[in-house]
C-alpha positions in Angstrom: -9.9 14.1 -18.8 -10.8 12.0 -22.1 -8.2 13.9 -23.8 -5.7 12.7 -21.1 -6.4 9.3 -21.0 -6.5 9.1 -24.9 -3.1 10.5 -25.0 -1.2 9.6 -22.0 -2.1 6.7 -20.4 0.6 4.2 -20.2 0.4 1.0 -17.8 -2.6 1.9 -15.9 -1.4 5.1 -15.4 -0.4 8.3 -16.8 2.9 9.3 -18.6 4.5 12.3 -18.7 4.0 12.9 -22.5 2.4 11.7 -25.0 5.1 9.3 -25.9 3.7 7.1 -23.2 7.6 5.4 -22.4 6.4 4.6 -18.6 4.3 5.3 -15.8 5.0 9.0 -14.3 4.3 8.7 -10.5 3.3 12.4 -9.5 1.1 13.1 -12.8 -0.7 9.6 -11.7 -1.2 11.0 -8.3 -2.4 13.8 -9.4 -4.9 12.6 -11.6 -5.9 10.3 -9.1 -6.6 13.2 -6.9 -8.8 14.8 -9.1 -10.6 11.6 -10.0 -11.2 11.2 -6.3 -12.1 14.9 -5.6 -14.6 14.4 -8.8 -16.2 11.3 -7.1 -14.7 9.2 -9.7 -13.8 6.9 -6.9 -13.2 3.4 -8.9 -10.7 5.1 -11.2 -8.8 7.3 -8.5 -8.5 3.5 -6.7 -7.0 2.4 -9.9 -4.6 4.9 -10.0 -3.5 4.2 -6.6 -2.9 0.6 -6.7 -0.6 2.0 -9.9 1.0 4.4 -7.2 1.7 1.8 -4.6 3.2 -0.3 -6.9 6.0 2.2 -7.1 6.7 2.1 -3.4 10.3 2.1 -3.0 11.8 -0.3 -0.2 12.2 3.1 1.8 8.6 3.9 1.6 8.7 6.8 -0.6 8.1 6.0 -4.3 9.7 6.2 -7.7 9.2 8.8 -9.9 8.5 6.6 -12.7 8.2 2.8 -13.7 11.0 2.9 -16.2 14.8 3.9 -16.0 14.6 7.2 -17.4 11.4 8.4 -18.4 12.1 11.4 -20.6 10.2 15.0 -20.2 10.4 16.2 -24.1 12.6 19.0 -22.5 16.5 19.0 -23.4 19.0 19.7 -20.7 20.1 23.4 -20.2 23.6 22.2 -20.3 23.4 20.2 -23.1 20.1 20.5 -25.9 21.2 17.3 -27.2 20.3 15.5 -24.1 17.0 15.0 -22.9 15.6 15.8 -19.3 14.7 13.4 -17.8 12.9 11.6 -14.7 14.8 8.5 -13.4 13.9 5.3 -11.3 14.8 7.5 -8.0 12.6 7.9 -5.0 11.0 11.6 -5.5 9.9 13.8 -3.2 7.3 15.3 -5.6 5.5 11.6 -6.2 5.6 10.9 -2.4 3.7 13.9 -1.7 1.2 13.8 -4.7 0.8 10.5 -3.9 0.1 11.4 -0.3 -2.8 14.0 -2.0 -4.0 11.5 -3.5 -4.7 8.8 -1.0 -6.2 11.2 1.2 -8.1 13.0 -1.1 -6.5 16.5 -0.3 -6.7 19.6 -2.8 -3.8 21.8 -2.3 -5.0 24.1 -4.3 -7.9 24.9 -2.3 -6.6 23.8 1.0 -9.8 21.3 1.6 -11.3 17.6 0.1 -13.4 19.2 -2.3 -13.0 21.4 -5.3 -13.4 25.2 -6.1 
């Protein structure tokens, strides 16, 4: 977590690399999740208000604060071009970021951890 936050927090929230260009929406949820499901309950409230501000007007949310947020992968198509997340409603951060409000673990099907 420490390691996380040293490296990757950008705006309140979480980038998607360590070059910290903007606020990725899903990773935030996701580490909002797991600061909720660790009791951390003032940062995981943090996070969220992060996540709500990337609502989009059709209530799903943006996958990132910026334009294009890039990955540090290249497209397959092109190397020279980077892959990257754009200023879109995304399916993935509506549904982490439905995790993370309620609190639910995917992984183990229940609120709590393994």
């Amino acid at each position: 977590m420490t390691t996380a936050e040293q490296r990757m927090s950008v705006g309140g929230g979480f980038s998607y690399g360590e070059d910290r260009d903007g606020v990725w929406t899903e990773g935030t949820s996701q580490m909002a999740l797991l600061m909720k499901l660790l009791g951390k309950t003032k940062r995981a409230d943090s996070l969220i208000a992060v996540i709500e501000s990337q609502r989009s007007p059709d209530g799903g949310f943006y996958a990132t604060t910026v334009r294009a947020l890039p990955t540090g992968f290249v497209l397959d198509t092109d190397p020279t071009k980077p892959r990257n997340y754009f200023r879109l409603s995304h399916l993935g951060a509506a549904s982490w970021a439905a995790l993370a409000e309620g609190g639910f673990n995917p992984f183990t099907m229940t609120k709590g951890l393994p």
